[in-house]
N, C-alpha and C positions, 0 to 999 in steps of 0.2 A: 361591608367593610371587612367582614373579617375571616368569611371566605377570600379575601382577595391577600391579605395578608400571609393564610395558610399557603396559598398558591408562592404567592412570591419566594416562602422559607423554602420548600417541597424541589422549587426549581434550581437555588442555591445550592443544594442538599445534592441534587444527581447527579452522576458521575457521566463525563463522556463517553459516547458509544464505544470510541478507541483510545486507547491508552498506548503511550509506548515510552520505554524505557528508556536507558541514556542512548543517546543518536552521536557515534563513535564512526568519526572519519579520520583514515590514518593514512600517510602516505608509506609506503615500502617502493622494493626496487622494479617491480613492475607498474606500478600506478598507482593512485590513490580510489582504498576501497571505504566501502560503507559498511557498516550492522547494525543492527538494534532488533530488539524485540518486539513486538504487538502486539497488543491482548485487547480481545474484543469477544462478546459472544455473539450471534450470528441471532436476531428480533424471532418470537417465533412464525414471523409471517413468510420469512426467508429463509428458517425449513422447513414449513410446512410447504410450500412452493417447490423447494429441492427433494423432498420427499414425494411428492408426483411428479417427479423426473424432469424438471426446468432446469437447467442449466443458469449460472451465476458467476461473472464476470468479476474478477479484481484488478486491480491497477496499481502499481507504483511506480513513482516517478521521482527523479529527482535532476535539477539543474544546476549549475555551477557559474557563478558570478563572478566576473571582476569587478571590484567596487570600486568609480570612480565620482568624486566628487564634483565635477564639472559637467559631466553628462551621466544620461541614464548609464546603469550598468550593463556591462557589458559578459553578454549569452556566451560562456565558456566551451561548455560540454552537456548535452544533453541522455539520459540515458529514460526506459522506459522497461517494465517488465510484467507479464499479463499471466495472472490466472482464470482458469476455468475449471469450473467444479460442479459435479455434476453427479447423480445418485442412478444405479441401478437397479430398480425393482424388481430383476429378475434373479441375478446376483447377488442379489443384498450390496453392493460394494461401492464405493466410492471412487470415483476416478478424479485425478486431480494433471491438467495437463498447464506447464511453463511453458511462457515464450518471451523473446526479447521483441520482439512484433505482435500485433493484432490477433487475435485467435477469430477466426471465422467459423461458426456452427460447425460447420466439417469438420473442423479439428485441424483440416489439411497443412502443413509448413511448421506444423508444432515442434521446438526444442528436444522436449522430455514428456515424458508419460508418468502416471502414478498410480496404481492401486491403492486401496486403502479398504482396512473392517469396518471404521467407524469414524463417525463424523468428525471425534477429538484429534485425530491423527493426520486426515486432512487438514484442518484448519491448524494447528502446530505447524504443518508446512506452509502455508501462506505466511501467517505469524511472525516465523523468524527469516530474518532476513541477513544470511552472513557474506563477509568475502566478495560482494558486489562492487566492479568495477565500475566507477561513475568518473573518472577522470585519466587521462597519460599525465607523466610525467613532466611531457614537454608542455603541456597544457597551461599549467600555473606557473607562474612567474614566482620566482621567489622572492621579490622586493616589493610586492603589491598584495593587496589585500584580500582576499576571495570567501566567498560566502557559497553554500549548499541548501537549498530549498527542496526537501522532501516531501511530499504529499502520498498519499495512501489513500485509495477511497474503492467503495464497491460501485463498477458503473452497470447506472440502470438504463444506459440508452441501451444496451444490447440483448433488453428481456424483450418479451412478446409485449408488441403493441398493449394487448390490453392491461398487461400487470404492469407498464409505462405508465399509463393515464393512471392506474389505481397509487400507484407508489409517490404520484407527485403531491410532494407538500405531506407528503408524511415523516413524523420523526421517527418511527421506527427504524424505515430502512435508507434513513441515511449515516450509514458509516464509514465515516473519514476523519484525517488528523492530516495535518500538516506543520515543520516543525522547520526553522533556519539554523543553520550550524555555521559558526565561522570557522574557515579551515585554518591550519598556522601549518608553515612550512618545514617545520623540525619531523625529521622520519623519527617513526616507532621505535620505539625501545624493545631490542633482540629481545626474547625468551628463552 
């Protein structure tokens, strides 16, 4: 009984693997964009794994709702954004490649590129998340209600089969957040 006790306090007690900050959607004169922050550290099974040169997939997502109360809600705008990061042994260096699509092992159809020294500076770039366009203009109505559905998670369907079977049902390497925002239609306040 009193093992189960200490367990029960212990799991109250932890902190989620992801954290993120305030989730700040604003509309301006090109569209309405996203930011926030994400702090998370990285289990040590998934650098130990990056550091013999596995490659590690991220994802964020976020949708845009019209909320109607006679039917389900209705699929506004959907956006998607992919990381891949990935260590060097020969190099020492980290690369860290963006895309608004799918990254396939190749790399091939990638956005942007990124060098890096050290682990903290790649992961900083995943992290922060600014000036992301997730909706136009013409998109939201401005007499109706709209909601945004963020999710952020590391995906393991895209590791080697075997670190697939090893990683399932473990809590280490599941790291993910997902967070609803309701939008309001009044644009930002100039700076």
């Amino acid at each position: 009984m009193g093992w189960l006790l200490c367990l029960t306090v212990g799991l109250a007690q932890a902190q989620p693997p992801v954290q993120m900050d305030a989730l700040s959607i604003q509309r301006q004169e090109e569209g309405w964009f996203l930011a926030t922050q994400l702090t998370f550290e990285l289990p040590q099974a998934v650098e130990d794994a990056l550091g013999r040169g596995i490659p590690f997939f991220f994802v964020a997502e976020v949708e845009v709702f019209k909320e109607r109360w006679y039917w389900a809600d209705k699929l506004i705008a959907r956006q998607e954004r992919y990381w891949r990061l990935s260590y060097h042994p020969l190099t020492r260096r980290w690369r860290l490649l963006a895309s608004a699509n799918p990254i396939s092992n190749t790399g091939l159809g990638v956005n942007f590129g990124q060098n890096f020294d050290s682990l903290g500076e790649a992961l900083a770039a995943i992290q922060r998340v600014n000036r992301w366009r997730i909706a136009e203009l013409a998109d939201i109505e401005m007499d109706a209600r709209h909601r945004a559905d963020f999710r952020f998670r590391l995906d393991l369907t895209q590791l080697p089969r075997p670190l697939q079977i090893g990683a399932l049902g473990e809590v280490d390497w599941a790291l993910s957040i997902s967070r609803s925002q309701r939008m309001t239609p009044e644009p930002a306040p100039v700076r």
